[in-house]
FIKEGU-525396 format. One record per atom (N, C-alpha, C, O): residue number from 0; residue in three letters; atom name; y, z, x negated. Coordinates in steps of 0.1 Angstrom, whole numbers, always signed. Atoms other than C-alpha are relative to their C-alpha. Example, Ala and Ser with C-alpha at 12.3 -4.5 7.8 and 13.67 -1.06 7.14 Angstrom:
<sebas>
n / res / atom / py / pz / px
0 / ALA / N / -12 / +0 / -9
0 / ALA / CA / -45 / +78 / -123
0 / ALA / C / +12 / +0 / -9
0 / ALA / O / +12 / +7 / -19
1 / SER / N / -11 / +0 / +9
1 / SER / CA / -11 / +71 / -137
1 / SER / C / +11 / +8 / +8
1 / SER / O / +22 / +9 / +3
</sebas>
This chain:
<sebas>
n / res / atom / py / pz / px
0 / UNK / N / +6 / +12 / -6
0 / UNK / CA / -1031 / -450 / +1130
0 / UNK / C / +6 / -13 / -6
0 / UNK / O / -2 / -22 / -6
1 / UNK / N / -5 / +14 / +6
1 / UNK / CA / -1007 / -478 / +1112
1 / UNK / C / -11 / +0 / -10
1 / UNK / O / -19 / -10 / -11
2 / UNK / N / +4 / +8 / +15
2 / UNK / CA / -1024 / -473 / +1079
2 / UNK / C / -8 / -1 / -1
2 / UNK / O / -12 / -6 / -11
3 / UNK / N / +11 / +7 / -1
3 / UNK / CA / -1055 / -478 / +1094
3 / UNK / C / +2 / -18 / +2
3 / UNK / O / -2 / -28 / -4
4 / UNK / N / -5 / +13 / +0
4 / UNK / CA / -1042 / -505 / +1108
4 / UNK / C / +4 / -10 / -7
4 / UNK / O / +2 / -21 / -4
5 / UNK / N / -3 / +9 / +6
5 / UNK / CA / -1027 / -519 / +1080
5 / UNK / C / -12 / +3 / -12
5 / UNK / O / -8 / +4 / -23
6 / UNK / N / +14 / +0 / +9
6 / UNK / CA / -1059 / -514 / +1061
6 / UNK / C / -8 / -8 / +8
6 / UNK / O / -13 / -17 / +2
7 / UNK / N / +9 / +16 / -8
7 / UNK / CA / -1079 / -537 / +1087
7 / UNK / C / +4 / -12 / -4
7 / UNK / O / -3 / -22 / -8
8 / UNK / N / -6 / +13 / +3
8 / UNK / CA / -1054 / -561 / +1080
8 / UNK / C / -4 / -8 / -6
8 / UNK / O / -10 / -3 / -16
9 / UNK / N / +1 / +6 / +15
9 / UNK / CA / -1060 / -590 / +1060
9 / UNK / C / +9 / -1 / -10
9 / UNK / O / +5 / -9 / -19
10 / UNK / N / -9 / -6 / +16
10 / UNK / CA / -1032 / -581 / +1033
10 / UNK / C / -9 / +12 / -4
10 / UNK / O / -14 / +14 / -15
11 / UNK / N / +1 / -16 / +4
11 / UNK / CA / -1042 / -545 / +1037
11 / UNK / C / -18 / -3 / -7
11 / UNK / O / -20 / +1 / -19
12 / UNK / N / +13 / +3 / +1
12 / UNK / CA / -1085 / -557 / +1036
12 / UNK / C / +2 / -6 / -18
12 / UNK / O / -4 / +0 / -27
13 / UNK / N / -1 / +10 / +15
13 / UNK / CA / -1073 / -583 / +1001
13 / UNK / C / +4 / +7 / -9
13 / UNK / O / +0 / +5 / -20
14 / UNK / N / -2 / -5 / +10
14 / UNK / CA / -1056 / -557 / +983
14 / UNK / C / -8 / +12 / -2
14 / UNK / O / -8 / +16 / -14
15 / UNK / N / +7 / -8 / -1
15 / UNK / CA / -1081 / -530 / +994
15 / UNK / C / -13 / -6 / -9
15 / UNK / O / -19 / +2 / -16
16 / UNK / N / +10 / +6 / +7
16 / UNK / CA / -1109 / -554 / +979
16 / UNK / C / +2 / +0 / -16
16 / UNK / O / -6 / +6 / -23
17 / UNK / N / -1 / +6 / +10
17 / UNK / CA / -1093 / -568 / +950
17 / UNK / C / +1 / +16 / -11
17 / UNK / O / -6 / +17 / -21
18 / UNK / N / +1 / -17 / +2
18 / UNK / CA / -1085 / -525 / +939
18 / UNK / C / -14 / +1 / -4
18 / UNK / O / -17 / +7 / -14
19 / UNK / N / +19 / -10 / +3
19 / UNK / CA / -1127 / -521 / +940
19 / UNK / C / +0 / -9 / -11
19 / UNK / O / -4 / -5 / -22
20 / UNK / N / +6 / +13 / +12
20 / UNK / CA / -1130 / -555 / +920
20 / UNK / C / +4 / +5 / -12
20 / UNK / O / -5 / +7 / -21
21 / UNK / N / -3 / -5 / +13
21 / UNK / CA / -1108 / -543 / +893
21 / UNK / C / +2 / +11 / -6
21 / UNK / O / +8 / +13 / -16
22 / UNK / N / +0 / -12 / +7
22 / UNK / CA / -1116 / -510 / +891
22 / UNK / C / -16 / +3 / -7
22 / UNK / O / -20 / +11 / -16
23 / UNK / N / +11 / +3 / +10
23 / UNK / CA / -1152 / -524 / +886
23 / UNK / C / -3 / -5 / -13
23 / UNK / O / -13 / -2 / -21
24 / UNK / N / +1 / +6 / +12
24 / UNK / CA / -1146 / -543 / +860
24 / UNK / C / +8 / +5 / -16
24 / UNK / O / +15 / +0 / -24
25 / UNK / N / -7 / -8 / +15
25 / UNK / CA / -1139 / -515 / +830
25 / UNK / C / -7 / -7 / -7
25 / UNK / O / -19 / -11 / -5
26 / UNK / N / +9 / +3 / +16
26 / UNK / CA / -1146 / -527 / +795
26 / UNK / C / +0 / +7 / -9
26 / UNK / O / +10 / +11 / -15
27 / UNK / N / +3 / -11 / +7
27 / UNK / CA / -1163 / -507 / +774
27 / UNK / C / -4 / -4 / -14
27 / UNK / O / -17 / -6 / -15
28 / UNK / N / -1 / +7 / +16
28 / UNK / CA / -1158 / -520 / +735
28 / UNK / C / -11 / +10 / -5
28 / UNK / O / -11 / +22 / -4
29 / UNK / N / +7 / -12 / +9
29 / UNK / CA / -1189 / -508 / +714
29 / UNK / C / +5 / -5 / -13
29 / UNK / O / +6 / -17 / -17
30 / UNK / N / -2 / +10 / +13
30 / UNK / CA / -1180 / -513 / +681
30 / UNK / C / -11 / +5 / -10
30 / UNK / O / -9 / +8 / -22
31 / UNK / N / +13 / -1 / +11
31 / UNK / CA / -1213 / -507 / +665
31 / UNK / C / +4 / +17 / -5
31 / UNK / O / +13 / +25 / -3
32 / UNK / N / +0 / -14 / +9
32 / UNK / CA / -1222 / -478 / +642
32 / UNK / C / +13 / +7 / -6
32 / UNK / O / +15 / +19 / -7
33 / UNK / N / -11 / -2 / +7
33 / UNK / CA / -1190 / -481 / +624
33 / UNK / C / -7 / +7 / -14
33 / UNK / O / -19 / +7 / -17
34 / UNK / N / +5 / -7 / +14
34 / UNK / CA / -1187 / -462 / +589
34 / UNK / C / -6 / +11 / +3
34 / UNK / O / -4 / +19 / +13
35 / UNK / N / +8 / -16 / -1
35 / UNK / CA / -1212 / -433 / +584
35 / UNK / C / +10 / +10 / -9
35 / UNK / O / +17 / +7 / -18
36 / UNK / N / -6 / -7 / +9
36 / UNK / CA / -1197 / -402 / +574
36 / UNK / C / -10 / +4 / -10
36 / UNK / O / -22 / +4 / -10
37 / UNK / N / +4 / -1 / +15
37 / UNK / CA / -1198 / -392 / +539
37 / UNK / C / -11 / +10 / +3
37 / UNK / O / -12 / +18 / +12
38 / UNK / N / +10 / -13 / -1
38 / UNK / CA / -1231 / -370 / +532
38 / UNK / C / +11 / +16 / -7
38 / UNK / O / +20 / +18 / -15
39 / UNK / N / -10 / -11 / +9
39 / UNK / CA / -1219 / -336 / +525
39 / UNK / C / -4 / +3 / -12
39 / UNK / O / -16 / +0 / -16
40 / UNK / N / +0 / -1 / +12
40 / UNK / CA / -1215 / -326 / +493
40 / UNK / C / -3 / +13 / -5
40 / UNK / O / +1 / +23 / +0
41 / UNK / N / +3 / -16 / +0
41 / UNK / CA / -1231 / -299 / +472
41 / UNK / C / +9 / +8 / +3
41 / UNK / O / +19 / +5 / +9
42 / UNK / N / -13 / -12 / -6
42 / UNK / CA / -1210 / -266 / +477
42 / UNK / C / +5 / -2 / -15
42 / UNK / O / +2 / -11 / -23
43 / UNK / N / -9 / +2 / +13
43 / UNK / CA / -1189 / -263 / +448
43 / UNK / C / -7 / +7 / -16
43 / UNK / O / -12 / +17 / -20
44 / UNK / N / +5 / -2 / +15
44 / UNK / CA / -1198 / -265 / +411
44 / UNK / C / +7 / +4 / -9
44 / UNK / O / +17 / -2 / -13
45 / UNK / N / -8 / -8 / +9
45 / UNK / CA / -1186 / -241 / +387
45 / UNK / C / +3 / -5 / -11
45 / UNK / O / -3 / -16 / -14
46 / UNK / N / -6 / +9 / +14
46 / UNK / CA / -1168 / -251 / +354
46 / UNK / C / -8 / +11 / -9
46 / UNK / O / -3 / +14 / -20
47 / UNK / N / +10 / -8 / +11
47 / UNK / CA / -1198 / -227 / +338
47 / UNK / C / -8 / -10 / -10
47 / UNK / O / -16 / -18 / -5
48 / UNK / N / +8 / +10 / +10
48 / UNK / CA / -1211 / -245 / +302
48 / UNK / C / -9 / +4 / +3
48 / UNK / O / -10 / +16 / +2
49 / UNK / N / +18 / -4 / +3
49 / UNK / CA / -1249 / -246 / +306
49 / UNK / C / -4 / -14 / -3
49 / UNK / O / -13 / -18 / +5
50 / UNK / N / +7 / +19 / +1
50 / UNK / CA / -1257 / -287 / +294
50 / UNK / C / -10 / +0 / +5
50 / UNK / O / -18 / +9 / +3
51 / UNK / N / +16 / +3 / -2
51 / UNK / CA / -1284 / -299 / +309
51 / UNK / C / +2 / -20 / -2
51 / UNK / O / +12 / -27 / +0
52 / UNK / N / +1 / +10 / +0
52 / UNK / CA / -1299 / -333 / +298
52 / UNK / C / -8 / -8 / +17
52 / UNK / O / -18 / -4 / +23
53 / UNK / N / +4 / +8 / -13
53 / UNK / CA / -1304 / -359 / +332
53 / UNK / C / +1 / -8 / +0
53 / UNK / O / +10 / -11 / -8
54 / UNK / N / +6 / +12 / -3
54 / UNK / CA / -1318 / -390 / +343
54 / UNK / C / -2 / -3 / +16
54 / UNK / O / -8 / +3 / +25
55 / UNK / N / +4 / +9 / -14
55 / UNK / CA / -1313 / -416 / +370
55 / UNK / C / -8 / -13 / +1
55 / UNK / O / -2 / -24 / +2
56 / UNK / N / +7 / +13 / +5
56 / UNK / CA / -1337 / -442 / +367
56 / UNK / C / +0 / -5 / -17
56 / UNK / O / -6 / +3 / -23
57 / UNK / N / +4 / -1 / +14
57 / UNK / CA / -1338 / -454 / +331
57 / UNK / C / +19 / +5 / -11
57 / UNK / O / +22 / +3 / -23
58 / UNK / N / -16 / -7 / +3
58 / UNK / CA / -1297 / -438 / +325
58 / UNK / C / -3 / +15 / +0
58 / UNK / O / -4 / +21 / +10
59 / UNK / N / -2 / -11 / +4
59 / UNK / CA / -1299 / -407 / +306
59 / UNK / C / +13 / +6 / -1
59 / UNK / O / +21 / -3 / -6
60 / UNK / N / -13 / -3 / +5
60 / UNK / CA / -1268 / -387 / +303
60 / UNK / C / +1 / +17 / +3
60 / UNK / O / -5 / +23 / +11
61 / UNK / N / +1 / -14 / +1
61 / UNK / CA / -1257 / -351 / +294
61 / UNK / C / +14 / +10 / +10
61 / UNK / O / +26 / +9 / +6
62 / UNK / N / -8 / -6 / -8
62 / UNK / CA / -1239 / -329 / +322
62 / UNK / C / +6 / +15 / -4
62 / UNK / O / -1 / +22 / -12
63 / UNK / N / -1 / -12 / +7
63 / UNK / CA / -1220 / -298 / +314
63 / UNK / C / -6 / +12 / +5
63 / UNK / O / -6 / +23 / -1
64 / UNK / N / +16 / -12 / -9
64 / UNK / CA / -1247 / -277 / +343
64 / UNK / C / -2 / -9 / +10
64 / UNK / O / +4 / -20 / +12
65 / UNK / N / +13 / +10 / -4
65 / UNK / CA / -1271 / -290 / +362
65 / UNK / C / +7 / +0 / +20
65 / UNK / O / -1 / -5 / +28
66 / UNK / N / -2 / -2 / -12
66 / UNK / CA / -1253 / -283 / +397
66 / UNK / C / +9 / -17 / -3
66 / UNK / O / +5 / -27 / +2
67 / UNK / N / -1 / +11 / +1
67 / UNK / CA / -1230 / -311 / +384
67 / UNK / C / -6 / -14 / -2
67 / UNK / O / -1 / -25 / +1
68 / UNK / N / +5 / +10 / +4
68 / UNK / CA / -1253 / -333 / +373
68 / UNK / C / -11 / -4 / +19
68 / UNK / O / -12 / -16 / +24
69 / UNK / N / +0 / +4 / -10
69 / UNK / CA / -1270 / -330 / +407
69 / UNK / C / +6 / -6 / +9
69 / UNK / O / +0 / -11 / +18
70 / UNK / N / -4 / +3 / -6
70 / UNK / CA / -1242 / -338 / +424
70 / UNK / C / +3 / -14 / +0
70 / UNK / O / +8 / -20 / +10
71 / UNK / N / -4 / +9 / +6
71 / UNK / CA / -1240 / -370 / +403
71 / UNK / C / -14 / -10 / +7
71 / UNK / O / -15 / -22 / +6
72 / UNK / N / +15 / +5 / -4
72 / UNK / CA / -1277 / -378 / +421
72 / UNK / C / -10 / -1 / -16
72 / UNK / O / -15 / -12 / -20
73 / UNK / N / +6 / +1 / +14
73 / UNK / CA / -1294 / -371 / +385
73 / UNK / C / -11 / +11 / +4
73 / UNK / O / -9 / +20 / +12
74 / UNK / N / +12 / -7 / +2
74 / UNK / CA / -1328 / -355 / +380
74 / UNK / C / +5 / +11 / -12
74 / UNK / O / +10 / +6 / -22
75 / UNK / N / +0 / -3 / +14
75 / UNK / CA / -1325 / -328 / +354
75 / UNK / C / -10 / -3 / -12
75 / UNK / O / -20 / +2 / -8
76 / UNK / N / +12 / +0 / +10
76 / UNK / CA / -1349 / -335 / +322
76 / UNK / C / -1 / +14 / -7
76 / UNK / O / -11 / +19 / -12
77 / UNK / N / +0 / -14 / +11
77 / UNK / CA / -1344 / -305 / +303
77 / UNK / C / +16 / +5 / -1
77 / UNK / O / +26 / -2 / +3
78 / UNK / N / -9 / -7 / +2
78 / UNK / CA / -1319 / -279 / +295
78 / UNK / C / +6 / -3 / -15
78 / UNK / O / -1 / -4 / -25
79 / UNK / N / -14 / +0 / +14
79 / UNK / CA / -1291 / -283 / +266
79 / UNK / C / +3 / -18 / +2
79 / UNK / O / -1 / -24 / +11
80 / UNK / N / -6 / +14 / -4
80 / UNK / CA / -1275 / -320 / +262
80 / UNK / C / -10 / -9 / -9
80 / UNK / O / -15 / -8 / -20
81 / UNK / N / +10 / +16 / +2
81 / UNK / CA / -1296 / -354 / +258
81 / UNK / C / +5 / +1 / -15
81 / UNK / O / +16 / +5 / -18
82 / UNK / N / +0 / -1 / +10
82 / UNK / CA / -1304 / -359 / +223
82 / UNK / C / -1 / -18 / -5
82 / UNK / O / -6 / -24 / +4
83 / UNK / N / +4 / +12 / +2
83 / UNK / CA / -1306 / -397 / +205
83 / UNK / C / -14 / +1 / -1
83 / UNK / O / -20 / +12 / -3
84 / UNK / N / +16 / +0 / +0
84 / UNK / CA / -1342 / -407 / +205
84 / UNK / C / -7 / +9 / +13
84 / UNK / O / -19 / +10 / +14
85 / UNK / N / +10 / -6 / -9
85 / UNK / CA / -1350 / -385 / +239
85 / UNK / C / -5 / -10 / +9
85 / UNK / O / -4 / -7 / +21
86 / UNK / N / +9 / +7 / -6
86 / UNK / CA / -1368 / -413 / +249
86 / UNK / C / -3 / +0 / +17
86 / UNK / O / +4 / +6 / +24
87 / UNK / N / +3 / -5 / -16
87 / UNK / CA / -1382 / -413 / +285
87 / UNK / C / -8 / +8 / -1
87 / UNK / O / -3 / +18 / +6
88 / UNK / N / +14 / -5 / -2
88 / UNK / CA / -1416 / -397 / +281
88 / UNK / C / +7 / +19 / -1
88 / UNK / O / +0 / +27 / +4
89 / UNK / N / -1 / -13 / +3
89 / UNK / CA / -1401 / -363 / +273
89 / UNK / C / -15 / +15 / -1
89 / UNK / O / -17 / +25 / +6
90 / UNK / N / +12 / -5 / +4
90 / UNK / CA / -1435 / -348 / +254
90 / UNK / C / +9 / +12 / -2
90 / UNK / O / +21 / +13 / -3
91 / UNK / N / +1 / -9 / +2
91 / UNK / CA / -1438 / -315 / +248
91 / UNK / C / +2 / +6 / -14
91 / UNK / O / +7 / +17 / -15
92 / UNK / N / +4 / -2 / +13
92 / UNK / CA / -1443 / -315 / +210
92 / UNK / C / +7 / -5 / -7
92 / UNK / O / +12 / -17 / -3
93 / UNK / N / -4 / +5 / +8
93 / UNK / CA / -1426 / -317 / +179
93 / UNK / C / +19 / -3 / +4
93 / UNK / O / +26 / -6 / -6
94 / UNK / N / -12 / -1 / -1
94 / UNK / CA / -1387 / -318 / +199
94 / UNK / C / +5 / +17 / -4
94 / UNK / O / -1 / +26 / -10
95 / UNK / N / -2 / -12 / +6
95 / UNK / CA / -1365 / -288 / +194
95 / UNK / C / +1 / +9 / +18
95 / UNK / O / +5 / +6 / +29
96 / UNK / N / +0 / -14 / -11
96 / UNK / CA / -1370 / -254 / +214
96 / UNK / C / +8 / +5 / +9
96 / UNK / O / +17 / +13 / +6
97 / UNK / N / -9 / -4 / -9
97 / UNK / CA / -1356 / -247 / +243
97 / UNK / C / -2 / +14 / +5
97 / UNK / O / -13 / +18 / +9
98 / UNK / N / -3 / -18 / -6
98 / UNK / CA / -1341 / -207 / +252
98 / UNK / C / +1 / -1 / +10
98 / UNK / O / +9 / -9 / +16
99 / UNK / N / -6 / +0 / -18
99 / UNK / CA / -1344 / -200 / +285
99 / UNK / C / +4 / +19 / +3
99 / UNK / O / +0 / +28 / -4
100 / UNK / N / -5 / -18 / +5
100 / UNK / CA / -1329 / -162 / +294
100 / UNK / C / -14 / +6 / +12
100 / UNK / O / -22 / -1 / +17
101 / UNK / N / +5 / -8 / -2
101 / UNK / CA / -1347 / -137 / +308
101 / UNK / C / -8 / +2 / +14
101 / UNK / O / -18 / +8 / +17
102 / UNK / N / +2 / -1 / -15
102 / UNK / CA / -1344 / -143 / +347
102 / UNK / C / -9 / -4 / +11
102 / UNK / O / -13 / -16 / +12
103 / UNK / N / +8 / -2 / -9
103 / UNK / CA / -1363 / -136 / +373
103 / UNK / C / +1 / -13 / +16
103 / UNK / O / +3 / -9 / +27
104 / UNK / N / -4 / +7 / -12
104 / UNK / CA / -1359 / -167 / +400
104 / UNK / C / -12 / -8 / +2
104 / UNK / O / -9 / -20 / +1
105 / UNK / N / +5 / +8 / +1
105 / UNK / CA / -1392 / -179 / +404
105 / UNK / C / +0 / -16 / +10
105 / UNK / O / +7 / -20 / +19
106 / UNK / N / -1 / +18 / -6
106 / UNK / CA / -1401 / -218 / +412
106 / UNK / C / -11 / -7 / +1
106 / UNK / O / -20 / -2 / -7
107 / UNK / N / +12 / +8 / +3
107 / UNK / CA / -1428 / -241 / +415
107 / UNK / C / +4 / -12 / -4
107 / UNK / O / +15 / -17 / +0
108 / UNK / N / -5 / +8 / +5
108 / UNK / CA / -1431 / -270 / +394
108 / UNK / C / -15 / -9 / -1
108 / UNK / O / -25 / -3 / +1
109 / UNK / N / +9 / +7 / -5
109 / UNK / CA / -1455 / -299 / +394
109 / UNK / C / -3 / -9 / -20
109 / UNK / O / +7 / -12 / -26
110 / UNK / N / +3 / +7 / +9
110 / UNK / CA / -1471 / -317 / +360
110 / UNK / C / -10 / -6 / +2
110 / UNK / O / -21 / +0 / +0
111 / UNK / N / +15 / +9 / +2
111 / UNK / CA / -1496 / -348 / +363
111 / UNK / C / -9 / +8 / +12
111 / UNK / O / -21 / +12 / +10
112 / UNK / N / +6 / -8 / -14
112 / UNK / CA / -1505 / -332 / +397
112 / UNK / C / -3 / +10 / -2
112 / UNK / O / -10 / +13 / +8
113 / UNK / N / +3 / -17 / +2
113 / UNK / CA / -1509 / -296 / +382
113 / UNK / C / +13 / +4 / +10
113 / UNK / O / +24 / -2 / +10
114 / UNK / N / -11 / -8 / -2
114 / UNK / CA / -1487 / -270 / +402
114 / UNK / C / +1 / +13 / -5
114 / UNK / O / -11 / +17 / -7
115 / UNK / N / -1 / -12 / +7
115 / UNK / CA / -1476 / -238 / +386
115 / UNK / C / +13 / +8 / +5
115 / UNK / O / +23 / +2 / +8
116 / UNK / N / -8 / -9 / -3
116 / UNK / CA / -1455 / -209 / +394
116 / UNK / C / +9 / +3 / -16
116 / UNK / O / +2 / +7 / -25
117 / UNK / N / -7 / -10 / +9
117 / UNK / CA / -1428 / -199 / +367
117 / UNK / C / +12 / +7 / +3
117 / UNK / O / +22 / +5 / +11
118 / UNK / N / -17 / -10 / -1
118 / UNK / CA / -1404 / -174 / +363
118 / UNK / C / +13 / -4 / +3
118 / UNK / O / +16 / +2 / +13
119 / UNK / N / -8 / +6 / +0
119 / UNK / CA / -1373 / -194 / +360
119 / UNK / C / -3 / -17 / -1
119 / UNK / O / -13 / -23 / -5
120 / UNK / N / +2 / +15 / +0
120 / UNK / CA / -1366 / -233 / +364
120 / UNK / C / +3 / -4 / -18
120 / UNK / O / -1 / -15 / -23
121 / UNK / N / +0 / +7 / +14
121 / UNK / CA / -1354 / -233 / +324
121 / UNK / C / -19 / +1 / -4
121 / UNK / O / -26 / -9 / -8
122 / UNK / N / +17 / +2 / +8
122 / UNK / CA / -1394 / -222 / +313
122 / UNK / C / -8 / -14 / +7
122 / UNK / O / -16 / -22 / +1
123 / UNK / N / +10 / +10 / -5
123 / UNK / CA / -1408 / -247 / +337
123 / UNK / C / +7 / -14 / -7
123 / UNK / O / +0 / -24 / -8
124 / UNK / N / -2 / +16 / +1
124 / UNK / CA / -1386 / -277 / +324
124 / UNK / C / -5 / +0 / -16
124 / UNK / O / -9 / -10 / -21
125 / UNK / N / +5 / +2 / +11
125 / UNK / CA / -1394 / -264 / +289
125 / UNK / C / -12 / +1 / -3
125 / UNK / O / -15 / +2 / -15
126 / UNK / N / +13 / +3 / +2
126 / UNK / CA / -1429 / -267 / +293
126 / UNK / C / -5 / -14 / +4
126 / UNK / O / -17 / -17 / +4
127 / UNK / N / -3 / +16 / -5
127 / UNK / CA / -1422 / -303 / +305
127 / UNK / C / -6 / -3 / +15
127 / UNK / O / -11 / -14 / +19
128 / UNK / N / +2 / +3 / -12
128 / UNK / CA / -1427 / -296 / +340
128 / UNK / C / +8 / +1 / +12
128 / UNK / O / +15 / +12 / +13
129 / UNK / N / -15 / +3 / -10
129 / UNK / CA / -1402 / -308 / +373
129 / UNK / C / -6 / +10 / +12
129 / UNK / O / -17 / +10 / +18
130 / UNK / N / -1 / -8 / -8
130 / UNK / CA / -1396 / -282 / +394
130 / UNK / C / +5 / -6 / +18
130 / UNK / O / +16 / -9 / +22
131 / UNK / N / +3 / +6 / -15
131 / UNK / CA / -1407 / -293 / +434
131 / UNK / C / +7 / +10 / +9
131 / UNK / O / +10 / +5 / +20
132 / UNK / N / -5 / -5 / -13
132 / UNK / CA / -1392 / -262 / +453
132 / UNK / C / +3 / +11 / -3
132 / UNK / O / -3 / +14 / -13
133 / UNK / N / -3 / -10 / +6
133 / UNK / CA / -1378 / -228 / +448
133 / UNK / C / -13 / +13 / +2
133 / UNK / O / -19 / +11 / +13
134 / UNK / N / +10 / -11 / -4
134 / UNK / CA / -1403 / -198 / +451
134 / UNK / C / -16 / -5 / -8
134 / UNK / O / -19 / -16 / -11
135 / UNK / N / +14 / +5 / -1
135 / UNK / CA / -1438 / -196 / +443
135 / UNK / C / -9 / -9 / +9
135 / UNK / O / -12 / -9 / +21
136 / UNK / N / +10 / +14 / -8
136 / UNK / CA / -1462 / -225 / +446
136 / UNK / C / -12 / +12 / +12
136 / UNK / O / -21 / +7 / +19
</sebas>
């Protein structure tokens, strides 16, 4: 019965108020987006030699495999390392021959709005066409 009583009170009423007041008034800091986290990064790239020549916009440069050079955000152009004179246009005709091995992983690849299925992504780059997705078109 008191602590009713001294809860009627006006002490007990002023500190019973002023309690609601400042338990209303939380502040809740947004601090914006903040930093994005890092995109993840391909999975890990092997220290296996396979050159491939790649291009970022008009910056050619020769990677020592193509998983690195993706990770670098580079397109591949062709398999073995950038040559002087490989120009942008990367024609068909008249450069030197590219081996591609044997394997079986087909892909689809896109030229001048042609799509085509090949065997592996080295045949499709050495026919000077960029490979859009893994599997048949």
């Amino acid at each position: 019965m008191r602590f009713l009583a001294a809860i009627l009170s006006r002490q007990g009423f002023a500190i019973l108020f002023l309690s609601a007041i400042l338990a209303a008034c939380t502040v809740v800091v947004d601090e914006g987006p903040g930093p994005r986290p890092p995109r993840p990064e391909p999975q890990f790239c092997s220290r296996q030699y396979e050159p491939v020549c790649a291009r970022r916009g008009g910056d050619r440069q020769t990677f020592a495999n193509a998983c690195l050079a993706d990770r670098a955000g580079y397109r591949i152009v062709r398999d073995g390392p950038c040559r002087d004179g490989d120009g942008g246009g990367g024609g068909g005709g008249g450069g030197e021959q590219t081996f591609c091995t044997r394997e079986y992983a087909p892909v689809c690849a896109r030229r001048h709005g042609e799509m085509r299925t090949f065997p592996n992504a080295c045949e499709a780059r050495a026919a000077d066409y960029r490979v859009v997705d893994d599997g048949p078109c």
